[in-house]
N, C-alpha and C positions, 0 to 999 in steps of 0.2 A: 791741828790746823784750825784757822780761825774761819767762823764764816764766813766773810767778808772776803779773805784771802783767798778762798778755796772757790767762790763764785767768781774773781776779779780773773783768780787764773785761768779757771774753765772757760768764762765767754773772752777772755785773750785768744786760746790756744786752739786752733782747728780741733786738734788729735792728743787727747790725754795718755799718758802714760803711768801704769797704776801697779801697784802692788795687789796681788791677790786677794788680801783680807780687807782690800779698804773700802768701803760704804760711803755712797752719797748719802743722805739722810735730809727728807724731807715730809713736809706737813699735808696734810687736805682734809680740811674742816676738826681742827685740832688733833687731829693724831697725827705719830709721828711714823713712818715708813721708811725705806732703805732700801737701794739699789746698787747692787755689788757696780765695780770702780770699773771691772775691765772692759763691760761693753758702751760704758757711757763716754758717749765722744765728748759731746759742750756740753753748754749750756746758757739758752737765749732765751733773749724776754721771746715772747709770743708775737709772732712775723706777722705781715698781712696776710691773708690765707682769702683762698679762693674754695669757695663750698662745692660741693661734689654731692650732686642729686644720685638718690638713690643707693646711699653709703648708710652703715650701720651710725644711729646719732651718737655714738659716742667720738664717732671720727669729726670736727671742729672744721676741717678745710687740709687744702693741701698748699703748702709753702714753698719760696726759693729761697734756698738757702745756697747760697755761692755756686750758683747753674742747676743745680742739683732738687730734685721735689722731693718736700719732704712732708709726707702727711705728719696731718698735727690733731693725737687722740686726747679728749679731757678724762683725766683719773675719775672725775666727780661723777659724770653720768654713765661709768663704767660701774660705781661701787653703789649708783642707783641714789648722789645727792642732789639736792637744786641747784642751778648755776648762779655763779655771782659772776661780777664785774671783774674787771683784768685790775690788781693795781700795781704797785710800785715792789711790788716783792714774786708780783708773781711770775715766773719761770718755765720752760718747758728743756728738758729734758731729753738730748739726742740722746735714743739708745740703740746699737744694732743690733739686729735680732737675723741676721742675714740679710737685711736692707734698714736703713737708718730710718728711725721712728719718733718723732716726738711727743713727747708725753707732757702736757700743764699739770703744772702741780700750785697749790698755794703760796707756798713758800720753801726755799729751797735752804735748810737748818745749818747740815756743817758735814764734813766730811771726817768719820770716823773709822777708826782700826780693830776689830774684832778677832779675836781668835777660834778658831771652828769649835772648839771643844765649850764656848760660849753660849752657841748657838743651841735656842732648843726645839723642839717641834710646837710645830703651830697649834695643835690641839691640847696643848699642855694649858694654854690659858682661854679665857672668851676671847678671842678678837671679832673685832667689829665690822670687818670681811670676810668672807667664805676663808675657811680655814684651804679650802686647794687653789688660792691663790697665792699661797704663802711656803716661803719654802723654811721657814720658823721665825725665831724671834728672840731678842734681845735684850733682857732686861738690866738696865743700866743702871750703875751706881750711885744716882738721880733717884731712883725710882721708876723712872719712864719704862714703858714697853714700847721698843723700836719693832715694827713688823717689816719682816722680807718679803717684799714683793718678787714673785716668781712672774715677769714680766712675758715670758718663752708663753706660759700655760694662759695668763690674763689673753694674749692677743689671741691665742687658738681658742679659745671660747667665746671672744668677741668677733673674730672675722673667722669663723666656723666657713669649713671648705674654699679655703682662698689659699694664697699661697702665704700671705701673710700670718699663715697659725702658728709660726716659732719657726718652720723651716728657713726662712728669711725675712625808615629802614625804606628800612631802605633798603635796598636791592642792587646789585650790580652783578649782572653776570657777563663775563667776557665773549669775545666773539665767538670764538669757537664750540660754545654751550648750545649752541642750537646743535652743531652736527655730533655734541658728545652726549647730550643729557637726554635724547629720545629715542626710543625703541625702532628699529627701520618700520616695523607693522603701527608705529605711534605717528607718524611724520608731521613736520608741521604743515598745515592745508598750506594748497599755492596759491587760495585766496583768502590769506592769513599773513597780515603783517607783524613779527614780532619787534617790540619795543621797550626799551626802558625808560622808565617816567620819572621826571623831577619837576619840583617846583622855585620857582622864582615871582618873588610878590606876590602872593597868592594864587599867579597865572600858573596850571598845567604846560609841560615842554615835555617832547620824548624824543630819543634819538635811535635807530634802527640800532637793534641788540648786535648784528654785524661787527658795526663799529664801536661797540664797546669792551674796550678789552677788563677794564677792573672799575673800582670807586674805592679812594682812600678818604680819609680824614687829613682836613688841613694842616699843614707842616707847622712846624715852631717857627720856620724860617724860611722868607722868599727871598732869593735875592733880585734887586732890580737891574732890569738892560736898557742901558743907556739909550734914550732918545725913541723910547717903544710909545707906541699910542696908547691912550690910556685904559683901554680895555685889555693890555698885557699889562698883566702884576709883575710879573717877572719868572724866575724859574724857581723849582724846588726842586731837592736829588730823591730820587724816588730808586731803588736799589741800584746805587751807582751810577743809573745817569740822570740827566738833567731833563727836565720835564718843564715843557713855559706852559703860564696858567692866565685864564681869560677869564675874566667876570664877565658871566651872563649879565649881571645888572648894567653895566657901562653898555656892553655888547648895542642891547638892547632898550637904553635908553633911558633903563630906570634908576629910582631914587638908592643912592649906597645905603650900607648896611654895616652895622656891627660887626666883626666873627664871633657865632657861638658855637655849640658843641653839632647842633644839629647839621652846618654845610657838610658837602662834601664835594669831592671834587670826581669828576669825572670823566677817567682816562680813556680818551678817542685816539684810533689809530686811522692815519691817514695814508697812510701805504708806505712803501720802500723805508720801510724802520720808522718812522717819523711817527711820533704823538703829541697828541695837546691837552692839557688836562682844564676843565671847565668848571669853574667854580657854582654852584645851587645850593640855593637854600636846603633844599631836603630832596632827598631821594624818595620814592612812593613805590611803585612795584614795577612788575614787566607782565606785560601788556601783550594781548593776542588780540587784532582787532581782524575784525574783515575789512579787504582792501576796497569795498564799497562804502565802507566811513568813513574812508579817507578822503577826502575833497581837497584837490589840487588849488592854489590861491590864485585867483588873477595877477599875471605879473606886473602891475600896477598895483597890489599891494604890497607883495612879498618883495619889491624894491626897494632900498632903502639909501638911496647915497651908494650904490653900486654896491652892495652887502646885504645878498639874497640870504635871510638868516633861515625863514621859513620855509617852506617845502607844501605843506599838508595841514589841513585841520581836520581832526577826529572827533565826529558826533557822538557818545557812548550816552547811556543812561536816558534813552530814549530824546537824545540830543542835549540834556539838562546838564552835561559834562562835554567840554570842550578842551581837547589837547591838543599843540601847535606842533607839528612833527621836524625838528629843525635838521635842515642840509647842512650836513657837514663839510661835504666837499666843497661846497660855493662858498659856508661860510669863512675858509681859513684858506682859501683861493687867494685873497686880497694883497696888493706889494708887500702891509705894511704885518701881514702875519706871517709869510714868506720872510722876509729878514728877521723877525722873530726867531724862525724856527732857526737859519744860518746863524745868528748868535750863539744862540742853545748848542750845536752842535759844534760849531769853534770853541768854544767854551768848554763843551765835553774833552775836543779833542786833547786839549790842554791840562785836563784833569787827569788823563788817563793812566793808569799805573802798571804793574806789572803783573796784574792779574787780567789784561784788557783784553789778553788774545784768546780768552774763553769765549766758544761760538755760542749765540745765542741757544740751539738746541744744544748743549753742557750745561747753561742755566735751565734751561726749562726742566733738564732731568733732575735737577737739583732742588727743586721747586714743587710744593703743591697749592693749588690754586682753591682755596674755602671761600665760601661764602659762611661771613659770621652774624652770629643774632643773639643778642642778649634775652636772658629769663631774669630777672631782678638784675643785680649787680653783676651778674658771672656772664663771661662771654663764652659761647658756643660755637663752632665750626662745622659742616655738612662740606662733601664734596663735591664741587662746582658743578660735575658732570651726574648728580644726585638730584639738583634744582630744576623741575622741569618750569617752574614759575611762581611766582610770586602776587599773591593780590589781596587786595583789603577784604577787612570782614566785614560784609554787607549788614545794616541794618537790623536783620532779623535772622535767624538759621531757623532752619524750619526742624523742628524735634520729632522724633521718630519715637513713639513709645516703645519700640520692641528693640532696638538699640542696645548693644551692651551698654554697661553703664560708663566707659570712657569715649563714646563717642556724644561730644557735644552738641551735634545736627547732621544737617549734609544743608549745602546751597547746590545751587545752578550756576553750573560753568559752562557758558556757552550751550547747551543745550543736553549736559550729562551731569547727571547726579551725582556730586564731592561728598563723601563723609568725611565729616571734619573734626578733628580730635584736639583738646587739649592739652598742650605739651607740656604746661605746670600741670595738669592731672597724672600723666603719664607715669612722670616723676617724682612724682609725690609730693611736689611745691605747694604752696597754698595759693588758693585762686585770689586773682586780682578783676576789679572792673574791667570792663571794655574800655577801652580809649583810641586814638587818632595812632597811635604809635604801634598799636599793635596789627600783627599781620599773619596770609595766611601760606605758609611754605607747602607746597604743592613738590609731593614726590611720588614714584610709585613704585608701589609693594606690591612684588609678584604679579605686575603688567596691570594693576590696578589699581587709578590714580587715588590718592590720599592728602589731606591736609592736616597740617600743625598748625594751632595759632602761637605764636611768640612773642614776645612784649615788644621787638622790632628786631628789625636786619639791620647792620650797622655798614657793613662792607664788603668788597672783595679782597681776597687777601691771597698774596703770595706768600707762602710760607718755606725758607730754609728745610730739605730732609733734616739736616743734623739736628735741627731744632723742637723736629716729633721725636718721642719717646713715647715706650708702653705706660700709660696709668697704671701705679700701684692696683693689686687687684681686690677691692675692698668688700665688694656683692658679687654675684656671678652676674642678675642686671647690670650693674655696673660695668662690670668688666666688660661683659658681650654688648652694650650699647655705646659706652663711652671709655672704650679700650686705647684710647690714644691723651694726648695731651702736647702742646704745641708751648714751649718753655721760650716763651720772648723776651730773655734776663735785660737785654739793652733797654725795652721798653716800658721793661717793670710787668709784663702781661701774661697772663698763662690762659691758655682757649684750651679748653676739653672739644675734642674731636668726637664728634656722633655719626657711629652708621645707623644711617635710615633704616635699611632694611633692617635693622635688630630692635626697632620700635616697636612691632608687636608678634608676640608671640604666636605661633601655629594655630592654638587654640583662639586668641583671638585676632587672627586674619579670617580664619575659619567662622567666628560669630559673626564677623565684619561681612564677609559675602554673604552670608543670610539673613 
């Protein structure tokens, strides 16, 4: 068979169907290798992959492959060569080894037929891999020496004690975070407003954490309601239903704006089922103020044309930081946000299908609710009720020299000492500058509060169960920290799911409290 033929069919066919003696046969940095036929399913160029902190390097990223994750290892920094660039021949290689694994290879040669009595042992000539990854070798009529990669023994040496050895920001937390994400001995003060903060023109906004059920990223598509004011955009489907959305910049007076990657919208509940989603430039953190910084407006400011937006202004930073605390209730109070919303929901009812008589607690049970935050490119998920809060990294961290070496300071939070750790440290990432975008997640480990810094929080996110599966287990770190994975095939998205609590280990909680 040709090799052209025999690739053209492999990446056609899901599922090959092979004769026992027959060999894929391929290259990596001139040599030539072999991969018996029957457990090699395809074979595809090399997917977009999503990288996996804390994985042996020879693991590349982990891929979807038609629903299904499929890690993706490079031969080259298994056999200890330098890496090159992907190009037009290069290939990986589904093989099942009890769970389907892909392998990049340089070039993927041809598919040949061997008879066993051909085959000789590996130690019979030099090869130029460990001879006990090899289950012999084929010397061709050519001259070539073909080497069998014994693929079962290569991964049990590579993922040593897994199961994989050959056996097979922005911030948004929803309302109900306050009474799920604190300890009853943690509570929040009664003279402690919590809030979530966004901006619009450069002006600070926050709206009581209460009324915030999530924060998504703007839709591909609004549709418009005829005859709305012009601070209704219109509505977006937000899981099945309809969702009207209001630019704060209209709202409030100000000059429009582009869309780029940074808005978000942010979804308020207004009681008896009803939401409005709020268009802002960026989401910033959530906010624990004392209710003595909040200073009430005179209402001969906070009037506006009968559209009380304001509520509160927050002095923080020894007053040099001003936040506008906005009423939701007065603000979407108005006739002309009111028939908004009866739009929206005619409109729903009209949509509605055969799956509509699921009660909202069916969905919820179906559903888990992350907050997610990107480290470079890869996105991450924690569990809602895991977030005790969110806030920037001040200016300066004050360094402890007796500190283990992954804690990167501690600040002052409201009047108690945070040790604040590195979450590209943690994981072995390479450190980046401080910037605007990066923030600090605030969780606690065995009743005592801790921070991550992360390159930013992106959203809140409802997540499908069906849609979590176990993470391949590549590290035992790995696995015990980022044991989950969230396969969002419609949206092209894969989130690795992080328990907090498994961010550091006994030995260092134990350095950490001393």
């Amino acid at each position: 068979m040709s090799f052209d033929q025999a690739v053209s069919d492999m990446e056609d066919t899901p599922e090959i169907e092979t004769n026992s003696n027959q060999f894929v046969t391929f290259s990596v940095e001139g040599e030539i290798f072999a991969a018996p036929m029957a457990p090699v399913q395809e074979i595809i160029r090399v997917p977009t992959l999503a990288q996996v902190p804390l994985a042996p390097p020879s693991l590349l990223g982990l891929a979807n492959l038609r629903g299904r994750i499929l890690p993706i290892v490079n031969l080259r920094r298994i056999f200890g060569l330098p890496d090159i660039g992907d190009t037009d021949a290069t290939r990986a290689l589904v093989i099942n080894l009890g769970t389907p694994l892909g392998f990049v290879v340089d070039r993927v040669a041809s598919v040949i037929a061997v008879d066993e009595a051909d085959i000789e042992p590996a130690a019979s000539i030099g090869a130029s891999v460990d001879a006990r990854l090899l289950t012999g070798v084929v010397k061709m009529a050519s001259g070539e020496i073909v080497m069998i990669l014994d693929f079962a023994q290569l991964i049990a040496r590579e993922f040593v004690g897994t199961p994989m050895d050959g056996r097979k920001a922005d911030l948004a937390i929803a309302g109900d975070v306050a009474a799920t994400a604190i300890d009853d001995e943690d509570e929040v003060d009664a003279d402690e407003i919590q809030l979530v903060s966004f901006t619009v023109e450069g002006q600070e906004y926050a709206a009581d954490i209460a009324t915030v059920q999530e924060i998504v990223q703007m839709p591909e598509r609004v549709v418009a309601i005829p005859n709305a004011p012009l601070h209704v955009l219109g509505l977006m489907t937000l899981r099945e239903r309809l969702l009207p959305l209001v630019s704060l910049r209209v709202l409030l007076g100000l000059p429009e704006k582009h869309e780029d990657e940074a808005q978000r919208i942010i979804v308020l509940g207004l009681g008896e089922g009803q939401a409005v989603g709020v268009v802002a430039d960026s989401v910033d953190e959530v906010l624990r103020v004392p209710r003595g910084q909040a200073e009430t407006l005179p209402a001969i400011l906070s009037s506006r044309g009968g559209l009380e937006e304001i509520s509160a202004v927050c002095r923080l930073d020894g007053g040099k930081r001003l936040v506008s605390i906005l009423d939701t209730d007065r603000m979407f109070a108005n006739a002309a946000m009111r028939s908004a919303l009866a739009k929206a929901s005619a409109m729903e009812t009209d949509m509605t299908d055969a799956d509509s008589d699921m009660d909202e607690h069916d969905i919820a049970e179906d559903e888990e609710q992350v907050v997610v935050f990107r480290l470079g490119s890869e996105e991450f998920g924690v569990p809602i009720a895991a977030v005790h809060e969110i806030v920037r990294i001040p200016e300066s961290l004050t360094r402890v020299p007796t500190a283990p070496a992954f804690v990167e300071g501690v600040i002052n939070l409201r009047g108690a000492v945070l040790p604040v750790i590195d979450q590209r440290r943690r994981l072995n990432l390479e450190d980046i500058e401080r910037n605007d975008r990066q923030r600090i997640m605030v969780y606690a480990l065995n009743g005592r509060r801790t921070g991550f810094i992360v390159d930013s929080v992106t959203e809140v996110l409802k997540i499908p169960r069906n849609a979590i599966e176990r993470s391949p287990r590549l590290s035992s770190d790995q696995h015990r920290i980022l044991g989950r994975v969230a396969n969002l095939e419609k949206q092209k998205r894969m989130i690795m799911l992080m328990d907090p609590d498994a961010l550091l280990s006994e030995t260092e909680r134990a350095d950490l409290e001393a």
